[in-house]
C-alpha positions in Angstrom: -1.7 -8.0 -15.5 -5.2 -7.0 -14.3 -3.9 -6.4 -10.9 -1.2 -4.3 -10.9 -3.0 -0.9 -11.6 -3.8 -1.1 -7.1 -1.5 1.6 -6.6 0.8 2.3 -2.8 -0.8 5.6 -1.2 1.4 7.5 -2.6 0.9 6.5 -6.3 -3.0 6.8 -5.7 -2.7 10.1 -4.5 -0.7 11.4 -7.9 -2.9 9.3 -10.2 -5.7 11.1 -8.3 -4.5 14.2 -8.6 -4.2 13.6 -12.4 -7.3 12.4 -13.0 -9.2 15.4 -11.2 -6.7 17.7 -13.5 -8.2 15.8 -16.7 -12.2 16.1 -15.2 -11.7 20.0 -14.8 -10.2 19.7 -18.2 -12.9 18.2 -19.8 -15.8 20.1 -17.7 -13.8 23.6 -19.2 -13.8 22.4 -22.5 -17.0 19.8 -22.9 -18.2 21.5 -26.0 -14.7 20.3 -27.4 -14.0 16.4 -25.7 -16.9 14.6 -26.0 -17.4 12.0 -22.7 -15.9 8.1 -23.5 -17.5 5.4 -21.5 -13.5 5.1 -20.2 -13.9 8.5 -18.8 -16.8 8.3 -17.6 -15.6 4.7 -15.9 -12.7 6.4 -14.6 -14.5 9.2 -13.4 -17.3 7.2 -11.1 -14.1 4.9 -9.6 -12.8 8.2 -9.1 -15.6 9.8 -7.4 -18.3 7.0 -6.2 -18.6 6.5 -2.6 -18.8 2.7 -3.0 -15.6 2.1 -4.3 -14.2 4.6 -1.3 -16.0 2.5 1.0 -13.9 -0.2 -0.4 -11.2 1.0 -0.6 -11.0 2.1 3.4 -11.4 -1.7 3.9 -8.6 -2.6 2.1 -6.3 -0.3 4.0 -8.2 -0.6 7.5 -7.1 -4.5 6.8 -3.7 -3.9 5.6 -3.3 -1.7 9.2 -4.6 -4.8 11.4 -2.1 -7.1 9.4 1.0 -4.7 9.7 -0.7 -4.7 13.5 -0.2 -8.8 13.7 3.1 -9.0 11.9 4.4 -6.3 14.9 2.7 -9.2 17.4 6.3 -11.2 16.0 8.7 -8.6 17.5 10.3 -7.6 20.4 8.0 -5.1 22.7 9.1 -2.7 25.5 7.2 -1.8 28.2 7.2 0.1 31.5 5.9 -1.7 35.1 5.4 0.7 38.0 3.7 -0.3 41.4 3.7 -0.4 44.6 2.0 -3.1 47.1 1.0 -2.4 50.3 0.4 -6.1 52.6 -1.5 -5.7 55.8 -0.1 -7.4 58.8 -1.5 -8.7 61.9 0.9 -8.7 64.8 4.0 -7.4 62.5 3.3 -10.6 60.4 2.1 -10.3 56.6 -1.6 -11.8 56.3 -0.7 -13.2 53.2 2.6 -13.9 51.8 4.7 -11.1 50.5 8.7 -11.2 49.9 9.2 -8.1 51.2 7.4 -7.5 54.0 4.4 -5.2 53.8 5.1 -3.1 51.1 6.8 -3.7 47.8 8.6 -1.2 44.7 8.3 -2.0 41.2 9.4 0.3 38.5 11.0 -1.4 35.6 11.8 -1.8 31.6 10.4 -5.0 30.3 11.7 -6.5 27.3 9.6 -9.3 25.7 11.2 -11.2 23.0 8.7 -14.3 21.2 11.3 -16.7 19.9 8.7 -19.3 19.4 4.8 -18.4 18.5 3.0 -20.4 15.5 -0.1 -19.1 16.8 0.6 -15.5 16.7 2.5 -16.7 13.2 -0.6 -17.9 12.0 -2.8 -14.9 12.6 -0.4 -13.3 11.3 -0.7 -15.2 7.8 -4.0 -14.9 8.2 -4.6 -10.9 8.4 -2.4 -11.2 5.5 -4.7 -13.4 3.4 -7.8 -10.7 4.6 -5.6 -8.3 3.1 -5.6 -10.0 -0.5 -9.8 -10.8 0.1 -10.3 -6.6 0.7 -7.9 -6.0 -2.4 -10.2 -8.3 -4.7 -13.1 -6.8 -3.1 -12.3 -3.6 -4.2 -11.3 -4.9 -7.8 -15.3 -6.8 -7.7 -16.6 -3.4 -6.3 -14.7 -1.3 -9.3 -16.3 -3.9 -12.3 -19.9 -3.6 -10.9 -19.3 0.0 -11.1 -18.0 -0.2 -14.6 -20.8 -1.9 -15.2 -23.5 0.1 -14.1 -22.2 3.1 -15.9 -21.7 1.4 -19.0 -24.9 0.2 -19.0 -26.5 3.9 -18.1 -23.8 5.5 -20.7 -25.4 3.7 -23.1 -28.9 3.9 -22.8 -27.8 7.9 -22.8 -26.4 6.9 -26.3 -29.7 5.3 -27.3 -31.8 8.5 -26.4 -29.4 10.7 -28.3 -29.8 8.4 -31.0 -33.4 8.2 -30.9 -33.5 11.7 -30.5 -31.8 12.5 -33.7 -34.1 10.0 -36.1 -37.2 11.4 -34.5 -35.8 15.0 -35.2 -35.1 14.2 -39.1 -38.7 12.6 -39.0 -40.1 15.7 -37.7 -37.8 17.7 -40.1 -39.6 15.7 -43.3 -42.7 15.6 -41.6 -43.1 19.3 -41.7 -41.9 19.0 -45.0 -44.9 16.6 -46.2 -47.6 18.6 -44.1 -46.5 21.9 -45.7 -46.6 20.2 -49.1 -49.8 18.3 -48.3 -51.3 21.9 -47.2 -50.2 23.6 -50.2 -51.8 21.1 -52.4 -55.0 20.7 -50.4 -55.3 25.2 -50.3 -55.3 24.5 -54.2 -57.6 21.8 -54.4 -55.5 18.5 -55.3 -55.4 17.1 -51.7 -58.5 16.1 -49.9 -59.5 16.9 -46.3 -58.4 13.6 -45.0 -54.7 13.7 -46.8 -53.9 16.8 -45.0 -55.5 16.1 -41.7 -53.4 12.5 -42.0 -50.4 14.3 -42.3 -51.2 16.8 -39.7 -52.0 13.5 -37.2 -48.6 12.1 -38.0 -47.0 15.4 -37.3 -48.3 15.3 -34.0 -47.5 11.9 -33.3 -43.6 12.0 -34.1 -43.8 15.7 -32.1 -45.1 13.5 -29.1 -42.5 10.6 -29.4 -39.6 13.2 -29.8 -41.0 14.7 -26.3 -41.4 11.5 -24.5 -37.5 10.9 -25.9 -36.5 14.0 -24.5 -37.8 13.6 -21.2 -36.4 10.3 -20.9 -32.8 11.5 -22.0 -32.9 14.4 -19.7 -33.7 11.5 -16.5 -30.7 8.8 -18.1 -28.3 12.1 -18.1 -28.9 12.8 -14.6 -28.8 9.3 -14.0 -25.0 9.2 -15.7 -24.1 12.8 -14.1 -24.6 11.5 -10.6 -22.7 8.4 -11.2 -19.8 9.6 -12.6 -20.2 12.7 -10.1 -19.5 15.0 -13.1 -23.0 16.5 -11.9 -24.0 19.7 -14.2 -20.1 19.4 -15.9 -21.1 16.1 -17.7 -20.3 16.8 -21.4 -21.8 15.7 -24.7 -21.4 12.1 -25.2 -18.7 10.8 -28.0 -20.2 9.1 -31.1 -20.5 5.4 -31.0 -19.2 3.7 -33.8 -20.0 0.2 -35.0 -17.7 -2.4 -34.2 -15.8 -3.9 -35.9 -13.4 -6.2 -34.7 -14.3 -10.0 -34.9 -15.2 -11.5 -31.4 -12.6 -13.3 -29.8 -12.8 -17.1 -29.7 -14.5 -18.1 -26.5 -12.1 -20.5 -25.3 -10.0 -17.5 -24.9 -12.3 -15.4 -23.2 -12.4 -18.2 -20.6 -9.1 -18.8 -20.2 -8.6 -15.1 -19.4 -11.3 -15.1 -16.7 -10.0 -18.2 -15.1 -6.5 -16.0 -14.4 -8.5 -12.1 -14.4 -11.4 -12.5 -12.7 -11.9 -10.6 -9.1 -14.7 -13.1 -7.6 -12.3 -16.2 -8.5 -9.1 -14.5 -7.2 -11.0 -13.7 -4.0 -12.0 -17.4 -3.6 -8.3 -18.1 -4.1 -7.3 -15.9 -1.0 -10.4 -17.0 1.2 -8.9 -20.6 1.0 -5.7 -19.3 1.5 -7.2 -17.6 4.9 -8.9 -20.6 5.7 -5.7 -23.1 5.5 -4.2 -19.9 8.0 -7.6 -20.6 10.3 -6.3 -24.3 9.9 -2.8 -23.6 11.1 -4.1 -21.4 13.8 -6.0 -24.1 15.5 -3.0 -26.9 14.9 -0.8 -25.1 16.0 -2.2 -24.4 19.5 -1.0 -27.8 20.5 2.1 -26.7 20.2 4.8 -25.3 22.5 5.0 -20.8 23.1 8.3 -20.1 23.9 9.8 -16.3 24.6 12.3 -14.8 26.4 11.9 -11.8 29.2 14.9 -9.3 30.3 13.6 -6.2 33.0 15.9 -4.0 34.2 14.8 -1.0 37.3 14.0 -1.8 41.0 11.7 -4.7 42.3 12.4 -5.2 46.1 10.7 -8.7 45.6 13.8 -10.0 44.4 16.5 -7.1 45.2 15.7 -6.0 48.6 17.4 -2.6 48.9 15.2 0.1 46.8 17.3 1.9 46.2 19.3 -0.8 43.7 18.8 -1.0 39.8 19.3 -4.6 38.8 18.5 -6.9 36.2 16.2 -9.7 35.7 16.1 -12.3 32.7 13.7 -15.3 32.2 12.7 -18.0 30.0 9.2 -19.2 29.4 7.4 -22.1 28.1 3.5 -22.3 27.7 2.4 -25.9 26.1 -0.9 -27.4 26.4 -0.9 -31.0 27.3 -4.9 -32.5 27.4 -7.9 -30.3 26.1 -10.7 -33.2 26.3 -10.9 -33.0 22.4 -11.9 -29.3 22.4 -9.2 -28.5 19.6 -9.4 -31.7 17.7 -12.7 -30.7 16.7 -12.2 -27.1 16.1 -9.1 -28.3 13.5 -11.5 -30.5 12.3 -14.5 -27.8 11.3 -11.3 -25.9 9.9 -10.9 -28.6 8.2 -13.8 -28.9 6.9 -13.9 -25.1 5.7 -11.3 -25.2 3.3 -12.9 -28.1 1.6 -16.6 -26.4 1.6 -13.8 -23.1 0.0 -12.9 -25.3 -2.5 -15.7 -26.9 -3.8 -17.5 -23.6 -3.6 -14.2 -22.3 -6.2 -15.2 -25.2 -8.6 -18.9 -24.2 -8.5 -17.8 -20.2 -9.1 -15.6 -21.5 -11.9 -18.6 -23.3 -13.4 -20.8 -20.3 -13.0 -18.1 -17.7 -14.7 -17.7 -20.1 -17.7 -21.7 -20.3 -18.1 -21.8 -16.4 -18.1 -19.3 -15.8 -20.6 -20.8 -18.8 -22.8 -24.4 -16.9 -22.4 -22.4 -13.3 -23.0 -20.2 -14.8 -25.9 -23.6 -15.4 -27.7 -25.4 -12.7 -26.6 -22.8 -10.3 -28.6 -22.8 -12.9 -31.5 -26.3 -12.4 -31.7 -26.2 -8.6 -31.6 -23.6 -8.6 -34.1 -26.0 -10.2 -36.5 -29.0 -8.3 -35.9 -27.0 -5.3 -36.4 -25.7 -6.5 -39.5 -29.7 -7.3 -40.7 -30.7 -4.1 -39.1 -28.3 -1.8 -41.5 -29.8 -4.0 -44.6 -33.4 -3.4 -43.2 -33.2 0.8 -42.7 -31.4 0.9 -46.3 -34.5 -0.7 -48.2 -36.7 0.7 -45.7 -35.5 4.6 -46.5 -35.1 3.5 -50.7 -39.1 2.3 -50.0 -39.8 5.6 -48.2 -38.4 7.7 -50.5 -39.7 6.3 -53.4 -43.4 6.4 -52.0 -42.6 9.9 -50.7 -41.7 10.9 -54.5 -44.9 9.2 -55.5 -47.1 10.9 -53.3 -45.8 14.9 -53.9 -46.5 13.3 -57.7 -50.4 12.4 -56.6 -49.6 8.8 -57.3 -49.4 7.9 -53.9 -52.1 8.3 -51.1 -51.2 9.7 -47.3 -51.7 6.8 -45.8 -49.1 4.5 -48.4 -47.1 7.5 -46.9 -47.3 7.2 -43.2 -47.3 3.9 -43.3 -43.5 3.9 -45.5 -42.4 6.7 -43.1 -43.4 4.7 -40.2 -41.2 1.5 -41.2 -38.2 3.6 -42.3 -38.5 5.1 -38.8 -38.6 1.7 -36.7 -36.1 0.6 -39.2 -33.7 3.3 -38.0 -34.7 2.6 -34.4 -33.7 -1.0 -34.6 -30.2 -0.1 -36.2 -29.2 2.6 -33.8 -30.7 -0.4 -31.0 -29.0 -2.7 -32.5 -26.0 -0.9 -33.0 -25.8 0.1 -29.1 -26.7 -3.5 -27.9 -23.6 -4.6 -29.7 -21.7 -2.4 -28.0 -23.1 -3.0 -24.8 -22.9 -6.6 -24.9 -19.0 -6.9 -25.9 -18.8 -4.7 -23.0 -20.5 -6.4 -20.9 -18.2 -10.1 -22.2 -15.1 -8.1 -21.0 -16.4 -7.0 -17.9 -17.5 -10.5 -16.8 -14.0 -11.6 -17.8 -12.4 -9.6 -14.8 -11.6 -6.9 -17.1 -12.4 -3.2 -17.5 -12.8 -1.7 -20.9 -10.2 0.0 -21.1 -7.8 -2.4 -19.7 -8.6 -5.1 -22.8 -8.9 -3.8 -26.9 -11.3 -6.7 -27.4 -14.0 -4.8 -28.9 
């Protein structure tokens, strides 16, 4: 089950533990393990302030409802006083059992054998609990999701990085040749300063790649909070698994997802609310025992005695006041409800618009790997032409520059089908590693 991974205290304090032992494991040894997108998931839930946030909530709510369940027991408490009743002519002023002055020092015991309004708070702060936990499970997926989606835009520069640094690698190649042939007169002027030009160019595009790698890493580094420790990324593979029916997909997201679950508990609160405001026209009925000295009642001070009573507090004629507060009660679970049936409509449209989106990317991928294979056959059969003098510099550049944009596309493609099966089990309710669906 998705939520069975919110751990007691006690648990999250060893899992934490462990998981700070396995980040200074993989910040000794980053040259060696290469960062997952798991790891680096588990590393920002570990370490982002949001999900701290969160999860403060959850346990400042769990206090308040462990506070309202208390409100159902019995409670202890001390009276002390004394009462001083000024007298005109030896007589009191105003009424006084004992004269002019009066003792109290006492043990009260109060006993609530009958409270369905304390009973319903007390549900209540219990459904708030459930709402915080589901927050924080909402507040852990967007921050999946924003370093998945940073993770692999890293990818994408490394990637990019790499085909601009073989281009520039052959590059060189063809302007040495090209310079060679024009110092002994078999290449014109224009043939070397065209390969010189297209030198420079992928020189520039591998700098602006660079740059923009360096700002995604730092990006990633302060999301995971890995900071200057954040290792070498792992390779990303193609994927091959077949996409999982989307009936499926749904079905798990009806039971998984965080923002549905959370609608579940806020109706749950508001039938609480509901309870709450029927159930103040019933009957409060508790029971009182005091034991110490009250000279009201025992008029020697000096005697301990004890005191017992019953109580019963019952409304009888509100002018309509609470019929119309259980009727806006009322009227809030249903608006809950209908608001669950839109949410479910919404998730279900998502998924439908992911579910395609990673079908789509799964077949440009598929068309980009066919593309950069005839591109680099065309490229290197131009490339052989040219050293030979059958081909010109520009028939060159110009097969050099499609076998480029070919590899671009397949790395983008490639990383976009990654990213969007990601981003199908993420909308499901699911993190990535929780779910081998892709």
């Amino acid at each position: 089950m998705l939520f069975q991974f919110i751990p007691n205290n006690r648990q999250s304090a060893a899992k934490n533990w462990l998981l700070v032992l396995s980040l200074g494991c993989i910040s000794i040894g980053a040259h060696a393990a290469p960062l997952t997108l798991n790891q680096a998931i588990n590393s920002a839930l570990h370490n982002q302030a949001l999900v701290q946030a969160s999860q403060h909530q959850l346990e400042a709510q769990q206090d308040l409802s462990r506070s309202a369940e208390a409100r159902l027991l019995p409670a202890l408490s001390l009276n002390a006083a004394t009462i001083w009743t000024q007298s005109r002519s030896g007589q009191p002023v105003f009424v006084s059992a004992n004269g002019a002055r009066e003792m109290l020092g006492q043990i009260r015991l109060h006993v609530p054998i009958y409270a369905p309004q304390t009973r319903a708070l007390s549900k209540l702060s219990e459904d708030r609990v459930t709402i915080e936990r589901f927050h924080l499970l909402q507040t852990r997926l967007s921050v999946a999701a924003q370093v998945s989606m940073t993770y692999y835009r890293l990818a994408l520069s490394n990637n990019m990085i790499a085909i601009w640094r073989r281009a520039l690698v052959t590059a060189r190649q063809v302007f040495q040749a090209t310079r060679d042939s024009y110092a002994a007169g078999t290449r014109s002027r224009l043939a070397l300063k065209q390969a010189q030009l297209n030198l420079l160019r992928i020189q520039s595009k591998l700098k602006q790649t660079l740059a923009q790698s360096v700002a995604i890493r730092q990006v990633l580094a302060l999301q995971t909070g890995l900071g200057s420790h954040l290792p070498t990324l792992a390779k990303i593979s193609t994927p091959l698994k077949p996409l999982p029916d989307l009936s499926k997909i749904q079905s798990r997201a009806m039971q998984a997802q965080p923002l549905l679950r959370t609608a579940d508990a806020q109706i749950q609160a508001a039938h609480a609310q509901l309870q709450f405001q029927q159930s103040v026209r019933l009957p409060v009925f508790s029971a009182n025992a005091a034991y110490g000295v009250d000279t009201a009642t025992i008029p020697h001070s000096a005697q301990l005695g004890w005191q017992a009573s019953l109580s019963l507090q019952m409304p009888i004629f509100g002018f309509g006041r609470n019929r119309d507060q259980i009727a806006a009660a009322r009227e809030q679970v249903a608006a809950l409800q209908s608001a669950k049936s839109a949410l479910q409509m919404q998730i279900r449209s998502r998924l439908a618009q992911d579910a395609g989106t990673a079908r789509a990317a799964s077949i440009a991928l598929k068309d980009a790997g066919e593309i950069e294979h005839s591109a680099q056959a065309v490229y290197d059969m131009t490339r052989k032409g040219y050293l030979a003098g059958a081909e010109s510099a520009l028939s060159l550049q110009q097969a050099e520059d499609a076998w480029v944009q070919a590899q671009l596309q397949a790395t983008n493609a490639m990383i976009r089908a990654r990213l969007s099966r990601t981003q199908l089990i993420l909308d499901s309710g699911f993190l990535p590693g929780q779910r081998a669906s892709s």
